[in-house]
C-alpha positions as CSV (number, residue, x, y, z in Angstrom):
1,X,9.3,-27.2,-29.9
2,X,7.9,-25.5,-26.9
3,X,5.7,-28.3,-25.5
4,X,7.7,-29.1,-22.7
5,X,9.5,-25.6,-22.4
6,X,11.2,-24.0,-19.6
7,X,11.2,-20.3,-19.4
8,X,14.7,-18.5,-19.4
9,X,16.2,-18.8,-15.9
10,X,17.6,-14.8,-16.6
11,X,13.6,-13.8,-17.8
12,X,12.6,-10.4,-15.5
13,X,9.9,-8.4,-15.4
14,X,11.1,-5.4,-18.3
15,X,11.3,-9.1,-20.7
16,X,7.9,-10.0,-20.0
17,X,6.4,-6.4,-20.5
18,X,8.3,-5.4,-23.4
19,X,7.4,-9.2,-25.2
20,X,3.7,-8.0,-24.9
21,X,4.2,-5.1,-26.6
22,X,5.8,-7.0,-29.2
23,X,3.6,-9.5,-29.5
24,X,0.7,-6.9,-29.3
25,X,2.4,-5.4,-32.3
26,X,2.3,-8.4,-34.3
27,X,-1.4,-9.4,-33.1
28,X,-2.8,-5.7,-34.0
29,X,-0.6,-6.2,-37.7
30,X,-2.3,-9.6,-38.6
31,X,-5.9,-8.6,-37.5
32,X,-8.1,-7.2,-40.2
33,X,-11.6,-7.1,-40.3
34,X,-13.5,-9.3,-43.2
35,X,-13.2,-7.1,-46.1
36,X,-11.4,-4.5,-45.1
37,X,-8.3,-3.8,-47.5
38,X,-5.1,-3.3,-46.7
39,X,-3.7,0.6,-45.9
40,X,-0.5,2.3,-46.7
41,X,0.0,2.8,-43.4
42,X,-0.4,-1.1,-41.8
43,X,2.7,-3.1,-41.1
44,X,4.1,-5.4,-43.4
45,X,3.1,-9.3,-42.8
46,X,6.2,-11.8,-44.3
47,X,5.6,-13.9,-46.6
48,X,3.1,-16.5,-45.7
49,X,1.5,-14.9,-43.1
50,X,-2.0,-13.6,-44.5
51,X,-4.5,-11.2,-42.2
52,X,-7.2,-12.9,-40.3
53,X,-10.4,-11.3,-39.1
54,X,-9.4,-12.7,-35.2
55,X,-7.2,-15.2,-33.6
56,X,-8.1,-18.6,-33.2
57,X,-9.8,-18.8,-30.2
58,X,-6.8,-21.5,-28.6
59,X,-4.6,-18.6,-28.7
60,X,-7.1,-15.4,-28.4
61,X,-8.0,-17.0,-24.8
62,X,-4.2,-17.1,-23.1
63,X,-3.2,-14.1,-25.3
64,X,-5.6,-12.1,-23.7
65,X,-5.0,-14.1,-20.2
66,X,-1.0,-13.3,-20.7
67,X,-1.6,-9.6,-22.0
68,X,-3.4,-8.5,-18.9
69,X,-1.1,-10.4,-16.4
70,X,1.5,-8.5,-18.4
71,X,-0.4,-5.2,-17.9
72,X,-1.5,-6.5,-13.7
73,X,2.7,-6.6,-13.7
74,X,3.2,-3.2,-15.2
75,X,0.8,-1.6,-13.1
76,X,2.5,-3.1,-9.6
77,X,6.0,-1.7,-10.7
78,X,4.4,1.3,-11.3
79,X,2.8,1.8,-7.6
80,X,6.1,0.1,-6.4
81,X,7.9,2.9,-7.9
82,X,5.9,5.7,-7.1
83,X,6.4,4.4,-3.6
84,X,9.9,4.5,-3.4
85,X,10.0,7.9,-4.7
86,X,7.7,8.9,-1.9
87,X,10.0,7.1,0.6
88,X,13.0,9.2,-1.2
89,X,10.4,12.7,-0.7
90,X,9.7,11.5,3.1
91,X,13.6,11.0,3.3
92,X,13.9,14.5,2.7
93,X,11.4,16.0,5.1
94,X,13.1,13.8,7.7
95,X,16.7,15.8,6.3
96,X,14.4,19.2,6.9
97,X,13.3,17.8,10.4
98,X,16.9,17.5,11.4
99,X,17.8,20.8,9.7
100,X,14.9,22.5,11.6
101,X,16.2,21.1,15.0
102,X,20.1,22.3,14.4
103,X,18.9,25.9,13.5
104,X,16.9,26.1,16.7
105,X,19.3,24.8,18.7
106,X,21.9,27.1,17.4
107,X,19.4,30.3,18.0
108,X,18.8,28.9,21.5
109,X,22.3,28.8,22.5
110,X,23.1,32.3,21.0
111,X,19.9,33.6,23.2
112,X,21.5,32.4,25.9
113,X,24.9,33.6,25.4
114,X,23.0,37.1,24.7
115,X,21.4,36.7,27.8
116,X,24.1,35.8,30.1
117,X,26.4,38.8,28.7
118,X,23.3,41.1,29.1
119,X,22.8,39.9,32.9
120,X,26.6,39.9,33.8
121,X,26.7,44.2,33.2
122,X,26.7,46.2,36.4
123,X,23.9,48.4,37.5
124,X,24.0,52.3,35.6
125,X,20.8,53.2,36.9
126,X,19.0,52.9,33.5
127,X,15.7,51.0,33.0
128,X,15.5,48.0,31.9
129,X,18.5,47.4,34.3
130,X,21.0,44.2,34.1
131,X,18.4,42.7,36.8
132,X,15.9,42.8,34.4
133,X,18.2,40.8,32.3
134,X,18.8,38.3,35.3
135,X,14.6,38.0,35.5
136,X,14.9,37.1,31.8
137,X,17.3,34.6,32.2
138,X,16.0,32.9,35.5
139,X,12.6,32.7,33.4
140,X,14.7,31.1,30.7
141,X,17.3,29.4,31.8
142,X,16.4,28.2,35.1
143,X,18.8,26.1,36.9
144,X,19.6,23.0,37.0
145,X,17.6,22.9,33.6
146,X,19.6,26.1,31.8
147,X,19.6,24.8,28.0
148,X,19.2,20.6,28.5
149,X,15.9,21.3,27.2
150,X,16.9,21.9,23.5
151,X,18.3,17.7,23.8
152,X,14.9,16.4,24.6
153,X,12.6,14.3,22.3
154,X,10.8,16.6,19.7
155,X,7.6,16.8,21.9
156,X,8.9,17.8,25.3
157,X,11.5,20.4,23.8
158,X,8.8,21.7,21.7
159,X,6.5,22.6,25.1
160,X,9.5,24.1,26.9
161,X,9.9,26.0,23.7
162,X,6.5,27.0,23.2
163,X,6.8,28.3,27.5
164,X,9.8,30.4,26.4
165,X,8.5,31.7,23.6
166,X,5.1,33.2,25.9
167,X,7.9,34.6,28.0
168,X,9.7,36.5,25.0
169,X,6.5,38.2,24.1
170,X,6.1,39.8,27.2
171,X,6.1,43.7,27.8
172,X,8.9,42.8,30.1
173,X,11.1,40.7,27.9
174,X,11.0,42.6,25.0
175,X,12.7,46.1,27.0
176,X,15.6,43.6,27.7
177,X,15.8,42.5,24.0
178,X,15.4,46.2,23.0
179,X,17.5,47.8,25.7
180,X,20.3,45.0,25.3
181,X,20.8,44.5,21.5
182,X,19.0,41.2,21.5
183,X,16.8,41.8,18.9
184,X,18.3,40.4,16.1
185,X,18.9,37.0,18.7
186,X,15.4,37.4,19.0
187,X,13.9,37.5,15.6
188,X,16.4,34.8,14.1
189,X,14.7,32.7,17.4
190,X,11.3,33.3,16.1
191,X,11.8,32.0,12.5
192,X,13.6,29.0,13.9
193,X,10.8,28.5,16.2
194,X,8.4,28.6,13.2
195,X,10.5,25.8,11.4
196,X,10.9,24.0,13.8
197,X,7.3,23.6,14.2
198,X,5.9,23.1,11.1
199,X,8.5,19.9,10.3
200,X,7.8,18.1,13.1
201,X,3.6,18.8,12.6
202,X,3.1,21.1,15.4
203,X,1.8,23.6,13.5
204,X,1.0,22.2,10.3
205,X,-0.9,18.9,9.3
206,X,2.5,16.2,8.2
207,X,0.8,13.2,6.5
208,X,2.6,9.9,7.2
209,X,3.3,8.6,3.2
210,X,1.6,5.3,2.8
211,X,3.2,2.4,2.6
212,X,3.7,1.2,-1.2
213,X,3.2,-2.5,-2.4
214,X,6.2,-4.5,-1.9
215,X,5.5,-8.1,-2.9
216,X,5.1,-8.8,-6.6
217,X,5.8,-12.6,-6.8
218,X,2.2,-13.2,-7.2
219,X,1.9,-11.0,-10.2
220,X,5.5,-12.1,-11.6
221,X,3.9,-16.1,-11.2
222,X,0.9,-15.0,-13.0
223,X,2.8,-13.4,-15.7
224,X,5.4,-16.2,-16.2
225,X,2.5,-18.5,-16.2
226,X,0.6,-16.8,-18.8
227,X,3.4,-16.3,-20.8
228,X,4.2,-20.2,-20.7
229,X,0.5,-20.9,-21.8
230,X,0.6,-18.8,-24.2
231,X,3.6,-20.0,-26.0
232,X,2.6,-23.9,-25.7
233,X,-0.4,-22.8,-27.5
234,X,1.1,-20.8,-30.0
235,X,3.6,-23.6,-31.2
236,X,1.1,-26.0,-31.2
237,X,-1.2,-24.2,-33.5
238,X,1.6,-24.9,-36.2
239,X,0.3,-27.5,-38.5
240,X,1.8,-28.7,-41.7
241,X,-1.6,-29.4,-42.8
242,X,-3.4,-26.3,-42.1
243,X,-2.1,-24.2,-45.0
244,X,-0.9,-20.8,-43.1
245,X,-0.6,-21.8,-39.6
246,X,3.4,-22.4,-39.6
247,X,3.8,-19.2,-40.9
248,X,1.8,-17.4,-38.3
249,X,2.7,-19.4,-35.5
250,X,6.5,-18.1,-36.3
251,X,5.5,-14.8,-37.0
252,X,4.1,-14.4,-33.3
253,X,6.8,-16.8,-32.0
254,X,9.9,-14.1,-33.0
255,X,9.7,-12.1,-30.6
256,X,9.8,-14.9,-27.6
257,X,12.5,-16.8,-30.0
258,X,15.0,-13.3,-30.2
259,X,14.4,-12.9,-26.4
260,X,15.2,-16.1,-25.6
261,X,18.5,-15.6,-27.6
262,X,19.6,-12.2,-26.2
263,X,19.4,-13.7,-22.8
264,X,21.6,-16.6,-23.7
265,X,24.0,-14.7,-25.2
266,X,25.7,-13.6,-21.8
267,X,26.1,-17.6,-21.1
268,X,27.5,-18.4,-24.7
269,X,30.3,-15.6,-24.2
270,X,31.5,-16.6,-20.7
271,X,31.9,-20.0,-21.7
272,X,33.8,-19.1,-25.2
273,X,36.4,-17.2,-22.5
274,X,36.4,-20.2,-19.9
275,X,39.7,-21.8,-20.0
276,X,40.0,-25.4,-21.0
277,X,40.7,-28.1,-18.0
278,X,44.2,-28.9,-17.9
279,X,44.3,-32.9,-18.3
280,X,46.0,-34.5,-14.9
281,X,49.5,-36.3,-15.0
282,X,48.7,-39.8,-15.4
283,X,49.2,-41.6,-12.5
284,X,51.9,-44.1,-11.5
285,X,52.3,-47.5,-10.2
286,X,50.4,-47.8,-6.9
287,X,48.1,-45.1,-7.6
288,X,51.0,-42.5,-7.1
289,X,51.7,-39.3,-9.3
């Protein structure tokens, strides 16, 4: 008897959506329109159980109540899922963002080491000259400043960047790099540059992922609920003297009765293994062991 049941303490959400489906099995095996025979392909009804053109109405009405608060559950894990997978995808672009930073870092110190070597040579008379190279690094490098600028926020070291850059292109700039055997420094600089800007949105649109629904209690309540009502109703449609009913009222009842059974089987096997209480030694006079 289910009149005054309590639903299984262990019941989650996967129970709940995979007892619709059963039960939605069952339902869809005992419907059968007023004379329409029987095919080779429907399920197989046990004995007692005869097809019905619809469900009585006391358990159409919470079976339909509990099949869509079964479905409003599905759909919430669903969107909950797909939201933690965008949180996992936005985890990576934050991995990229940090990989993007490193590698122009990295080409902005060896610039600068370039730079420095290329400025420290002595004057040969030949154009650009090392003072050229000295221009380039003032322009670049400018004391106190030098390279503190790559360990700004993203924002502020991307404007210093973007100055550099403009100073690189020039007609001037680009005699050093040539002259000096910085053009490889230079190039490497330029895709790093690129990177860097497009993961952290400077030069490309990044789209802050949505947040994804994270409270489902009201649709787990619902569902429970539903399920409760639904089962009451069932087990009180079984009537000794309605010729058929106890037959169909167990046929939709397995399912709920086998889940009910898998989820106490954890409980029956822990306390099979629980050791028995060893009995105290009696006590003596004046209460003493």
């Amino acid at each position: 008897m289910f009149s005054t049941m309590v639903l299984p303490q262990e019941l989650v959400a996967d129970d709940v959506i995979g007892l619709r489906d059963q039960m939605s099995a069952r339902i869809a095996a005992v419907l059968r329109p007023k004379g329409g025979k029987r095919k080779e392909g429907d399920a197989p009804l046990p004995k007692g159980v005869e097809p019905v053109a619809a469900l009585p109405p006391h358990i159409d009405r919470p079976w339909k109540r509990f099949e869509a608060a079964a479905t409003e559950l599905q759909g919430f894990r669903g969107l909950r899922a797909s939201a933690q997978a965008d949180q996992r995808h936005s985890g990576a672009s934050e991995a990229e963002r940090s990989a993007a930073n490193t590698d122009s870092d990295d080409r902005w110190r060896a610039l600068e080491q370039w730079n420095a070597g290329a400025a420290g040579l002595s004057e040969e008379g030949q154009t650009p000259s090392p003072s050229d190279a000295r221009w380039l690094y003032g322009q670049l490098f400018p004391a106190p400043e030098g390279l503190r600028f790559i360990t700004r926020r993203p924002r502020v070291q991307w404007a210093a960047m973007v100055q550099r850059m403009k100073t690189l292109e020039e007609e001037r700039a680009q005699a050093v790099i040539e002259q000096f055997g910085g053009t490889r420094h230079y190039r490497q600089l330029v895709a790093a540059h690129a990177r860097f800007g497009e993961a952290y949105g400077f030069t490309t649109v990044v789209l802050a992922k949505d947040g994804g629904p994270t409270d489902g209690r009201p649709q787990w309540s619902a569902a429970r609920d539903a399920l409760r009502s639904l089962i009451q109703k069932i087990e009180s449609h079984a009537d000794p003297e309605i010729p058929g009913s106890e037959a169909l009222a167990a046929f939709l009842l397995a399912p709920y009765v086998e889940m009910v059974d898998d989820l106490a089987k954890p409980r029956r096997r822990a306390s099979a293994t629980k050791p028995e209480a060893v009995p105290a030694p009696p006590l003596g006079a004046g209460g003493t062991p």
